[in-house]
N, C-alpha and C positions, 0 to 999 in steps of 0.2 A: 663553316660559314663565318665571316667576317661582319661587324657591325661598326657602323662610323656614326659617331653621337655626340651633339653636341651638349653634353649633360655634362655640367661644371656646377662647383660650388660657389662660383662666380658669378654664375648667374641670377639676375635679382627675382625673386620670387613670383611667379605668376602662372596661372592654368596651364600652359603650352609647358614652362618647364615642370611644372610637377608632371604632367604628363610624358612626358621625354624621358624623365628619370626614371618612373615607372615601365617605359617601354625598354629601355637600358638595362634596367635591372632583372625585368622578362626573361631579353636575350642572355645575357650572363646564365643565369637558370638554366635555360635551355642548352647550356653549354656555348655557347657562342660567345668568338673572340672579340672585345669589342677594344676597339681605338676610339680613340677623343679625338677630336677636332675644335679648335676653334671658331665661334659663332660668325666672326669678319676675318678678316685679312688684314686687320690693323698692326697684327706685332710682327705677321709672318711676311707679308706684302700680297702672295699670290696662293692660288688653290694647291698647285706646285709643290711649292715650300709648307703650306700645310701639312701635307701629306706627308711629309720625309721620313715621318718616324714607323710607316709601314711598310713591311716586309712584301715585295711583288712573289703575287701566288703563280700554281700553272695556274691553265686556263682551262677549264671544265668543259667540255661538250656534251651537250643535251639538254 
């Protein structure tokens, strides 16, 4: 299982991220591969170009 999180050290301090980071840190635990993303599409432009740095999985049925 793949985890997409917007948990940066970037991010300015507040309930939602600590709790993000805590959820982040969960999935790591549990073994789960997680990717970063960024919170807008300011530096990347699109959802697209976010994504680049993820490896396309097969596809799981069930």
């Amino acid at each position: 299982m793949i985890v997409l999180s917007e948990s940066t050290e970037q991010i300015e301090p507040s309930a939602s991220a600590s709790e993000n980071k805590l959820m982040t840190e969960a999935a790591q635990l549990l073994g789960c591969k997680v990717y970063y993303i960024p919170r807008d599409f300011e530096r990347c432009g699109t959802a697209e170009n976010a994504l680049w740095h993820i490896p396309n999985y097969p596809k799981v049925n069930g």
